[in-house]
Every structure is written in structure tokens, then in C-alpha cells.
N, C-alpha and C positions, 0 to 999 in steps of 0.2 A: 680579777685584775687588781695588783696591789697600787697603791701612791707613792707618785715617785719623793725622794729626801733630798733637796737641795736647797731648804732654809728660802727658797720664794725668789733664789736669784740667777741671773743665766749663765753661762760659763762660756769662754772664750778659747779661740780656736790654740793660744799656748799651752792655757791650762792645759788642753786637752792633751795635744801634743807631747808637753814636759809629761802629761800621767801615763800615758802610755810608754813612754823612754824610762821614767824610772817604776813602775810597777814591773815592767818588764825582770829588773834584777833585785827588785826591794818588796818583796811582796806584804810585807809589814810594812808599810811606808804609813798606812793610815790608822796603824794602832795611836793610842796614848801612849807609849812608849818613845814613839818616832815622833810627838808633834812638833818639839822643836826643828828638829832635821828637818821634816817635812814642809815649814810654815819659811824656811830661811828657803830650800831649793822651789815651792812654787811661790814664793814672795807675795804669800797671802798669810790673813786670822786663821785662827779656827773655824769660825763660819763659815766662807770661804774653802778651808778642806771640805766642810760636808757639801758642800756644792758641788766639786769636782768630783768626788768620790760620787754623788748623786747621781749625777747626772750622767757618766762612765759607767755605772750599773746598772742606771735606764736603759740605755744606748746598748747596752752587751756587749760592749769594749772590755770591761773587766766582772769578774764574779769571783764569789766567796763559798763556790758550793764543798768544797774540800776540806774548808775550816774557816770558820767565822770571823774571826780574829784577822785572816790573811786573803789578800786579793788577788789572783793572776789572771795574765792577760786572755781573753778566748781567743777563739779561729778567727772570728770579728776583728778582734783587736791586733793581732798580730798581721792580719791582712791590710790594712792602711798602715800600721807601722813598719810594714816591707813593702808598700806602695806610694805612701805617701806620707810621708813620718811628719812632714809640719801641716800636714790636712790644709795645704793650698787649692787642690781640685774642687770645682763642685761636684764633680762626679761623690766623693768623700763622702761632704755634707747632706748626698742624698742618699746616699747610704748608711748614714747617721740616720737623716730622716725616719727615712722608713724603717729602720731595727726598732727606734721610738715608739713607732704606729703598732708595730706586730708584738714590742716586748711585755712581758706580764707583771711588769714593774714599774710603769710608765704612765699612768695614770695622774693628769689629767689632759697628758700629752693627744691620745688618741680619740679620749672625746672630743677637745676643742675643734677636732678638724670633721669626726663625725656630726657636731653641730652645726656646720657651716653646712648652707645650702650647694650642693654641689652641679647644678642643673642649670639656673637662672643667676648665680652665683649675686643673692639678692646682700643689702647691707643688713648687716643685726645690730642693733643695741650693744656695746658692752654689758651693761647690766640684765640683758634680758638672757646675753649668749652665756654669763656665770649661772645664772638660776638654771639654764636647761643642765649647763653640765652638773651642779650641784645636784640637781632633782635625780641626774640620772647614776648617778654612781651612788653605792652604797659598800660595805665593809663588807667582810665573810658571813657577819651574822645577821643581813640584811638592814642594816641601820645606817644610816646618811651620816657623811661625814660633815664635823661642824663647819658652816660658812665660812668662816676666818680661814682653816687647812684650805679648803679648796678655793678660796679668794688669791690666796697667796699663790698657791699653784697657778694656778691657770694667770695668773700675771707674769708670772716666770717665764711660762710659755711662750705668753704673746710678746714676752721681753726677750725672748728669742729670736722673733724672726721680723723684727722691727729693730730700725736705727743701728743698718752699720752691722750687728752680729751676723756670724759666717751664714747662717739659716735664712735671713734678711734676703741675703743677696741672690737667693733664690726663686725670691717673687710669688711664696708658697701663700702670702695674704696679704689683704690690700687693708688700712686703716685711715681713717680720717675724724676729724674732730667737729661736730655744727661752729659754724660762726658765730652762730648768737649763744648757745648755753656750753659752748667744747664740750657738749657729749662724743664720746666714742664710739666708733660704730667700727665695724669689720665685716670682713669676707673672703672668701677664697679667692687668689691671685690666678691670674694665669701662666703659670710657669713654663720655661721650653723641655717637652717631652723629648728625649733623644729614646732610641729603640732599646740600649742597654737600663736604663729606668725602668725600662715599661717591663721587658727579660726579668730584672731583678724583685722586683716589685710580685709577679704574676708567682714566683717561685718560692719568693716568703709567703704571700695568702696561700699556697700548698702548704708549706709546711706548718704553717701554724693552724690551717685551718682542716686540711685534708691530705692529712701526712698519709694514709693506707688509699686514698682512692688515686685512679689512674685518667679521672674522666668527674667532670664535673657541670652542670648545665651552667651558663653565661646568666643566667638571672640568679641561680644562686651562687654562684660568685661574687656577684654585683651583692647579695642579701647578705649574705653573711662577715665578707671581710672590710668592705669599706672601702675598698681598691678607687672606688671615683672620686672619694674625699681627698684619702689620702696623696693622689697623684693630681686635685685642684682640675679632677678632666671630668666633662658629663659624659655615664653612663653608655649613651651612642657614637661619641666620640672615641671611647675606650674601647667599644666592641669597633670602629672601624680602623684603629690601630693592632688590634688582635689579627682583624683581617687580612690588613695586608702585608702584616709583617709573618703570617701562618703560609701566604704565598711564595715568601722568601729562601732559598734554599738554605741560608744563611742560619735560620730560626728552626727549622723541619725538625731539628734534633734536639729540640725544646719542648715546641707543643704545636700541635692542630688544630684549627680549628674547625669545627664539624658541624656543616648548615642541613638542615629538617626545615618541613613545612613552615610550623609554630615552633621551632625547639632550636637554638643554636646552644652549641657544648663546647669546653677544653677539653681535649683527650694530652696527659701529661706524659713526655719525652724523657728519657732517659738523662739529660741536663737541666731540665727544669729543676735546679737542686742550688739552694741559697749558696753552697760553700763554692760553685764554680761558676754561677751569674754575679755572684759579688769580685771576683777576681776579673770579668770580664769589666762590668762595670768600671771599677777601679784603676785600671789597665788602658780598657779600650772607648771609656765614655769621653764623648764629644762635651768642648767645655758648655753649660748652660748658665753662665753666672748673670745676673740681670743686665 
């Protein structure tokens, strides 16, 4: 998992908006060639571009894998820009969310939310919840990346979904300050789960996690993708929303859920598949804004 490049700052839901309407026809928009263009139409610095550009390549809103130089938009990105082109929905935002959590460019987006206790959803230190995520990420060559990179990040983050920005209004963490020292402290929110969250969410950890299997057990799904961090839901609660939303005739052509003695499993649906639960999302989620 690499780190994400957005200079330690957050980005706002025009940025986002204006990058998507003009990457759409400008796909050099974020060369050195374009910056003056591009610094007069998102009415930002330089710094600032790599922010949005950052933060749109975390997200999988836009990529560069064709040529370096030049960015267009993905299936991601063209699906809220023919759904929701000024990313008003929260349905949207959680769909940002979550491509954040599963992207392989997002880093240290997906650990701050793996640090947070997701069970008893207890308060952490600021200072204690950076050293876990610092300790725990390391580079390709297994070496830790210096404090200051990951101090800055993981600010970013939490300057994301605090005061007012589009992620905020989601209720995905709670923060407060002691009265006597304004230490900061955090924790995982309680957000309003709607079924197409939970649809979308169940069918990114496939793809990212178990793109060739058709059938996975309910504990390691919980082990390996992070799904109760990421969705601010414990563990038990997540398996009783599998449950009765696998009783629904609605979900049947998603996924099942399969009860044993000791063993409960996903067996995966023929639409468990990110490119047609992100359109449901998108489309048909119920507003969750806090």
C-alpha cells in the first residue's frame, strides 16, 4: 500500500467536482505545462493542485496508468460525474469513502480507520492513534516512513472528516479536546448504515480482497478487509445486517449468507461486483448525511 500525495491538506467537495468536469476533456490539465490554466479554473496554488490531484488518485476518481504525464477519468469517476456531478449525495461521499479504504494509493487513509477500535468504539489519544499508524506502515523495502510524512498525512485525514468537510457530515468519527490540557482524542462515529452501503462496501472487500473466490468465511472477511472499521459497525452487528439483508429477495442476487454449527460464510452472487453496486449506491442510496 502506497502514500497518498496531497501536501497534509483536505480537499473540498468543488475541487472535486470542477476535477472531474475538467479532467474529463483535459487530461493534461495537471502537467507543468497547464499550471497556469489549471491554478486560474480551480482557483487554487500549486500546492493546492497536488492536493486535488492527490486526493482524486487516492479515491480512483482519476488515474495515470496509460501515461504518466496525463490523467483520465475511471469507471469510478465517470459514475458520480453522470450521477452526481457536484457530489451533493452522501450516498457519493461514501462511495469516496470507501474506494479510499480498498485503494492501493491511500495510505494513511485506511489505517486511521483500522486503528480505531471498532467494537467498544473506545477514545484514543491523538498522539497515541499517529505512533500506532506510523509503527504500522512501512515502504516497499520494509522501512518506516519518517514521522513528519506520516504526521502530516494522517492530519489530512482527520481534517477530512472534521469541521464542515463533505466526509464530516457523515458521522464516520467522533473527536474532542480534554478541557484541562486540549489534548485530542478520537474514535469511530456511528454513522446511518443504509443497505446499499453495506451491497457496496461487501463487493469492494471481494474485489480487492478475493477477486477469484465465490464463497468466503464471515471471520475472515471480518480478518482480512477491515469491513467493521471501515463501515464505524462492530463486527456482530455487520454479521446481523449480512443476515437479514441475505433474507431479502432484493439482495439473493448479490450474496448469501450461509449458517453452520461453528462456521457462518458469504457465498458471492453474480452482482456482488463494485462496477454495478456503485451505480446502485449512487442512484438508489437513501440520504445518510448526519
Amino acid at each position: 500500500m502506497a502514500l497518498m500525495s496531497n501536501e497534509g491538506e483536505p480537499v473540498t467537495r468543488w475541487w472535486v467536482s470542477q476535477g472531474l468536469e475538467i479532467v474529463k476533456s483535459e487530461r493534461d490539465i495537471f502537467t507543468k505545462a497547464k499550471m497556469r490554466a489549471a491554478r486560474l479554473k480551480f482557483i487554487a496554488g500549486a500546492n493546492r493542485l497536488n492536493t486535488i490531484k492527490g486526493w482524486m488518485a487516492s479515491a480512483q476518481l482519476i488515474d495515470n496508468q496509460r501515461t504518466s504525464r496525463e490523467y483520465e477519468l475511471t469507471d469510478f469517476g465517470y459514475a458520480i460525474l453522470t450521477n452526481d456531478p457536484k457530489l451533493a449525495k452522501s450516498s457519493t461521499w461514501w462511495a469516496f469513502h470507501l474506494s479510499l479504504c480498498f485503494s492501493k494509493i491511500s495510505e494513511p487513509y485506511p489505517s486511521f480507520f483500522l486503528s480505531l477500535e471498532s467494537i467498544t468504539k473506545d477514545w484514543i489519544d491523538w498522539n497515541k492513534l499517529f505512533t500506532k499508524i506510523q509503527t504500522d506502515l512501512v515502504d516497499e523495502t520494509g522501512k518506516q516512513y519518517k514521522d513528519s510524512t506520516i504526521e502530516s498525512l494522517s492530519s489530512s485525514v482527520r481534517k477530512m472528516l472534521i469541521n464542515g468537510n463533505p466526509l464530516a457530515e457523515l458521522a464516520l468519527i467522533e473527536s474532542k479536546k480534554s478541557p484541562d490540557d486540549k489534548r485530542l482524542s478520537i474514535r469511530l462515529g456511528s454513522p446511518i448504515l443504509s443497505d446499499e452501503i453495506i451491497i457496496h462496501a461487501l463487493a469492494m472487500a471481494k474485489f480487492s480482497h478475493f477477486k477469484s473466490r465465490d464463497s468466503i468465511d464471515f471471520s475472515k472477511l471480518i480478518q482480512e478487509t477491515g469491513l467493521p472499521h471501515f463501515l464505524c459497525c462492530p463486527k456482530d452487528q455487520l454479521r446481523q445486517h449480512l443476515q437479514r439483508m441475505s433474507q431479502m429477495h432484493k439482495w439473493q442476487s448479490y450474496f448469501s449468507f450461509d449458517h453452520a454449527v461453528d462456521l457462518n460464510s458469504i457465498s458471492f452472487k453474480e452482482n456482488c461486483d463494485p462496477n454495478k453496486t456503485i451505480l446502485l449506491l449512487l442512484q438508489k442510496g437513501q440520504d445518510t448525511w448526519l
